[in-house]
DSSP file (Angstrom, degrees, kcal/mol; ACC not computed):
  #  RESIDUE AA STRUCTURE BP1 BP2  ACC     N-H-->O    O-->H-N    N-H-->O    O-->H-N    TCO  KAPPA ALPHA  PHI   PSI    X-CA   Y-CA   Z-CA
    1    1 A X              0   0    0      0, 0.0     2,-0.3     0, 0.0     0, 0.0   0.000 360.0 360.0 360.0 117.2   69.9  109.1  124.8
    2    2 A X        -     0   0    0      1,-0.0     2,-0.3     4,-0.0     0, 0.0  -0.696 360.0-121.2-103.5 156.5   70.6  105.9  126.2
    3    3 A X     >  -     0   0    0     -2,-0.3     4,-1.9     1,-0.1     5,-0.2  -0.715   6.7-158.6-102.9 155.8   69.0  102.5  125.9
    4    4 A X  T  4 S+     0   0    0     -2,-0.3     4,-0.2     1,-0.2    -1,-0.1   0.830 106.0  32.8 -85.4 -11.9   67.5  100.4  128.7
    5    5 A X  T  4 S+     0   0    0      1,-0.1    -1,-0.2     2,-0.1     5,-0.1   0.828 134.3  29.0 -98.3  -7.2   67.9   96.9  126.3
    6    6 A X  T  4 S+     0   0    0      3,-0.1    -2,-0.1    41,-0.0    -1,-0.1   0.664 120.2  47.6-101.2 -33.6   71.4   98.2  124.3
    7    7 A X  S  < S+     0   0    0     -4,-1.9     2,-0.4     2,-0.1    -3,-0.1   0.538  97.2  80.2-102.8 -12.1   73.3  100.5  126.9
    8    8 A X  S    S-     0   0    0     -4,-0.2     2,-0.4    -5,-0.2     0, 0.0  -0.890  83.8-117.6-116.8 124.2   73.0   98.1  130.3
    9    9 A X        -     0   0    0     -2,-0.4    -2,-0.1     1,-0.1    -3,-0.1  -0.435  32.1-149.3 -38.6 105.4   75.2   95.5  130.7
   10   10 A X        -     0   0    0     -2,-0.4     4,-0.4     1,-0.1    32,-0.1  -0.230  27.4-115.2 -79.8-173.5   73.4   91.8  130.7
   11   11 A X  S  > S+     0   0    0      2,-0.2     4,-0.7    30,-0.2    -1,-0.1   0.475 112.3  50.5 -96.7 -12.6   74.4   89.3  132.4
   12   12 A X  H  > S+     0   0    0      1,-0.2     4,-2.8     2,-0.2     5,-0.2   0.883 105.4  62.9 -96.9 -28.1   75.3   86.8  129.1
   13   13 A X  H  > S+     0   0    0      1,-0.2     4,-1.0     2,-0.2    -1,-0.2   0.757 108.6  42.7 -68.4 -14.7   77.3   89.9  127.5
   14   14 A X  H  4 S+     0   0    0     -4,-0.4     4,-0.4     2,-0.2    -1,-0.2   0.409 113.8  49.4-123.3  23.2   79.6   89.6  130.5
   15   15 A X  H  < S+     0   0    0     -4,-0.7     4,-0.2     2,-0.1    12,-0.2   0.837 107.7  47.4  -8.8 -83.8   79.7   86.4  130.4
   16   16 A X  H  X S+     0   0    0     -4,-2.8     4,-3.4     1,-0.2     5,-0.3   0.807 118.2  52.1 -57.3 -48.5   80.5   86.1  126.8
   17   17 A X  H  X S+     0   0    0     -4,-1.0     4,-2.0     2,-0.3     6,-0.2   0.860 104.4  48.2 -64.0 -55.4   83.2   88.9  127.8
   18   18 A X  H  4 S+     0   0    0     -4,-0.4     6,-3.4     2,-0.2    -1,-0.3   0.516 114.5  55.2 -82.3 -23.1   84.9   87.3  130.7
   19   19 A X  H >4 S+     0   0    0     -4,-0.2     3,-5.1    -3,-0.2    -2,-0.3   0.915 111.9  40.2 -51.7 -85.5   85.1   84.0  128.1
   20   20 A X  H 3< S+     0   0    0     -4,-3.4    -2,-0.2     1,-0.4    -3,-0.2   0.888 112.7  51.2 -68.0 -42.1   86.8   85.7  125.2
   21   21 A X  T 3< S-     0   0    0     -4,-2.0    -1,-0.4    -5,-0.3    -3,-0.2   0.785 107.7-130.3 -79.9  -1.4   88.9   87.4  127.0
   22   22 A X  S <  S+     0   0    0     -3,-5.1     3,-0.4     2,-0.2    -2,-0.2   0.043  76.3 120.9 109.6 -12.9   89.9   84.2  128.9
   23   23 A X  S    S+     0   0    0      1,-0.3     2,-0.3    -6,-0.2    -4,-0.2   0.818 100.5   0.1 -84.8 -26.3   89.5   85.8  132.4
   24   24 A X        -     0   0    0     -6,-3.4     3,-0.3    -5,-0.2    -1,-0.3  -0.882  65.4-172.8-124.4 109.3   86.6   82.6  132.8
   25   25 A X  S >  S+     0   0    0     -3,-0.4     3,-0.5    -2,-0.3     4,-0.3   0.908  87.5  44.0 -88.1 -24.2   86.5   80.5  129.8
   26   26 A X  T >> S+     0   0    0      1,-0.2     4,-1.4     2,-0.1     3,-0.6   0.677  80.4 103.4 -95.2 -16.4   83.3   78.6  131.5
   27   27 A X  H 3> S+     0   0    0      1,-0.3     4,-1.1    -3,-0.3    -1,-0.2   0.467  78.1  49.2-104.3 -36.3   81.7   81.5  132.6
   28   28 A X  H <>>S+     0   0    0     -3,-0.5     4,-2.9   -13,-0.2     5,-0.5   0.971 116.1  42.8 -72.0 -68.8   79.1   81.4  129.9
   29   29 A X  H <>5S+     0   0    0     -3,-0.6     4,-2.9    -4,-0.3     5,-0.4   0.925 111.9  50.6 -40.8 -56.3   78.4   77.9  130.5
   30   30 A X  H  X5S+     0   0    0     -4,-1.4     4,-1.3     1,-0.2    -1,-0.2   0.924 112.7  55.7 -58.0 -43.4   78.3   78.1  134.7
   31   31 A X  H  <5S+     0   0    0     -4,-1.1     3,-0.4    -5,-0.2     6,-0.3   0.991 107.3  41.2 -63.8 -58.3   75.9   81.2  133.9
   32   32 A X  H  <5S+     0   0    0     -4,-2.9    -2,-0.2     1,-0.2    -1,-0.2   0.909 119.9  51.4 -57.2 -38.9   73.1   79.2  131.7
   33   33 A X  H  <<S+     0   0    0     -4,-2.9    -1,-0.2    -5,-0.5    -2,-0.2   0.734  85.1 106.2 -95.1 -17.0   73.6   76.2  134.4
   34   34 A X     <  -     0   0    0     -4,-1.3     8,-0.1    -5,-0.4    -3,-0.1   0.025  55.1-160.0 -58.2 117.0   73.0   78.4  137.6
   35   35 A X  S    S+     0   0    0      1,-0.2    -1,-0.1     0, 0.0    -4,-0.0   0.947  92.9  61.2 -74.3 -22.9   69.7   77.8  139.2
   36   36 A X  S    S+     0   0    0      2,-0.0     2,-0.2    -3,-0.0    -1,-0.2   0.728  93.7  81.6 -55.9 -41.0   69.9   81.1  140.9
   37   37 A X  S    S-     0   0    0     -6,-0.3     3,-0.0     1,-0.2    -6,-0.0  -0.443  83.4-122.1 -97.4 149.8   70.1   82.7  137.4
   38   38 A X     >  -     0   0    0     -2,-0.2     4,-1.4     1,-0.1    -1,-0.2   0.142  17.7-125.8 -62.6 178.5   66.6   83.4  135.2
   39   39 A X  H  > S+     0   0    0      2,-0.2     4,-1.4     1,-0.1     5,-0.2   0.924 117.0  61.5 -87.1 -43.3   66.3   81.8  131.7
   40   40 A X  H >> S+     0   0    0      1,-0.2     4,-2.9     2,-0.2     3,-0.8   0.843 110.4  41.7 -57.2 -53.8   65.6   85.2  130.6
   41   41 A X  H 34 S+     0   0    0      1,-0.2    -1,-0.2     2,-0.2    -2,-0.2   0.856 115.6  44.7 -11.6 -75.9   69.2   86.1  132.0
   42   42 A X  H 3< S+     0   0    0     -4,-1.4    -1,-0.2     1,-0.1   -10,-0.2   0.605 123.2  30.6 -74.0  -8.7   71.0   83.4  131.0
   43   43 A X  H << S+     0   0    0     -4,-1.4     2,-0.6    -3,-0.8    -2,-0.2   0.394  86.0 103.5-132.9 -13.0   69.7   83.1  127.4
   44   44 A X     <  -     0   0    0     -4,-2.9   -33,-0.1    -5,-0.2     5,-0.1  -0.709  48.2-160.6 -82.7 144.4   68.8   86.4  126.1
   45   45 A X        -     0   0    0     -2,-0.6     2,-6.6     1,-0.1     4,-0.2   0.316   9.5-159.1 -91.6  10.1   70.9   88.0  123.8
   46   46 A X  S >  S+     0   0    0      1,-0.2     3,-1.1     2,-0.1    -1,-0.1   0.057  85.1  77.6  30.4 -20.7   70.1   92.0  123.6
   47   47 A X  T 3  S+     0   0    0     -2,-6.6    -1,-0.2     1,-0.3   -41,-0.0   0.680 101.0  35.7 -72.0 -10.8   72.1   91.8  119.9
   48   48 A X  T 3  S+     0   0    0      1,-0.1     2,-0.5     2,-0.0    -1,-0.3  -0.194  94.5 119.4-130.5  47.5   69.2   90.4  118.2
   49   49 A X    <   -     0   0    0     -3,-1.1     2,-0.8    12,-0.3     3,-0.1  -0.758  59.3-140.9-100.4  81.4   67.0   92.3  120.3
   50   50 A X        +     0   0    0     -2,-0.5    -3,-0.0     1,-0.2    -2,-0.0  -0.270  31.4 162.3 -43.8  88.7   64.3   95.2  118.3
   51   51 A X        -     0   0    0     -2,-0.8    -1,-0.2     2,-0.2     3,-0.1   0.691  43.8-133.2 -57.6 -25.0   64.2   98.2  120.5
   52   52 A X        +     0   0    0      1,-0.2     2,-0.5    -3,-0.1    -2,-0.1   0.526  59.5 117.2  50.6  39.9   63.1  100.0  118.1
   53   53 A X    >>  -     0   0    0      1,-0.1     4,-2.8     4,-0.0     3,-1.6  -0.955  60.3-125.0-120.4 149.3   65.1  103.2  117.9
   54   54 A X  H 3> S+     0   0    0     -2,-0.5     4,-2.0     1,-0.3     5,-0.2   0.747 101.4  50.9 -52.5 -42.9   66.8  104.1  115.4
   55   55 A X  H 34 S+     0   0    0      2,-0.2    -1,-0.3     1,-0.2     0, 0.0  -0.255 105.9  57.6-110.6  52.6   70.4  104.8  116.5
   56   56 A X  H <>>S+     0   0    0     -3,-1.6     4,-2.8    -2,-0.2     5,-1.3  -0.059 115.6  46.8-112.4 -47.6   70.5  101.2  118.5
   57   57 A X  H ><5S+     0   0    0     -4,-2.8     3,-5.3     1,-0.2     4,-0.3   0.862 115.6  41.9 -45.3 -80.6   69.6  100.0  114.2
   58   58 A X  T 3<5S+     0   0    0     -4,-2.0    -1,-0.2     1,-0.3    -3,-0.1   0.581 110.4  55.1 -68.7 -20.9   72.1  102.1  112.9
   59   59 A X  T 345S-     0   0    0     -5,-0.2    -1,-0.3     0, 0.0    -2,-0.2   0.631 106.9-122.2 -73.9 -22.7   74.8  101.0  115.9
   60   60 A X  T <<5       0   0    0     -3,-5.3    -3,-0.2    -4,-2.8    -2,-0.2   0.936 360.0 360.0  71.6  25.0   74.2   97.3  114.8
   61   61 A X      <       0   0    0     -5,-1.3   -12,-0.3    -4,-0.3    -4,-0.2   0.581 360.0 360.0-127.1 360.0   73.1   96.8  118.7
């Protein structure tokens, strides 16, 4: 059973990803500052997100 707010890549988790792993260290930054991109986009975080099922709690996503 997949989730639509845990299981889908956003756009600030591959961000964040394409930072840490060096492949863009600004990437986070260039994303928040894009005009193109939604706030919602650029600023939600889906880890401190309540879906409210149980095995996204128990996954700690």
């Amino acid at each position: 059973m997949s989730c639509p707010t845990h299981d889908v890549p956003s756009p600030r988790r591959i961000a964040e990803l394409e930072a840490s792993t060096g492949i863009d260290p600004d990437a986070l930054t260039r994303l928040q500052t894009d005009p193109a991109v939604s706030f919602t986009d650029a600023y939600a975080d889906p880890n401190i997100i309540d879906c409210g099922r149980a095995h996204c709690r128990e996954q700690g996503g």
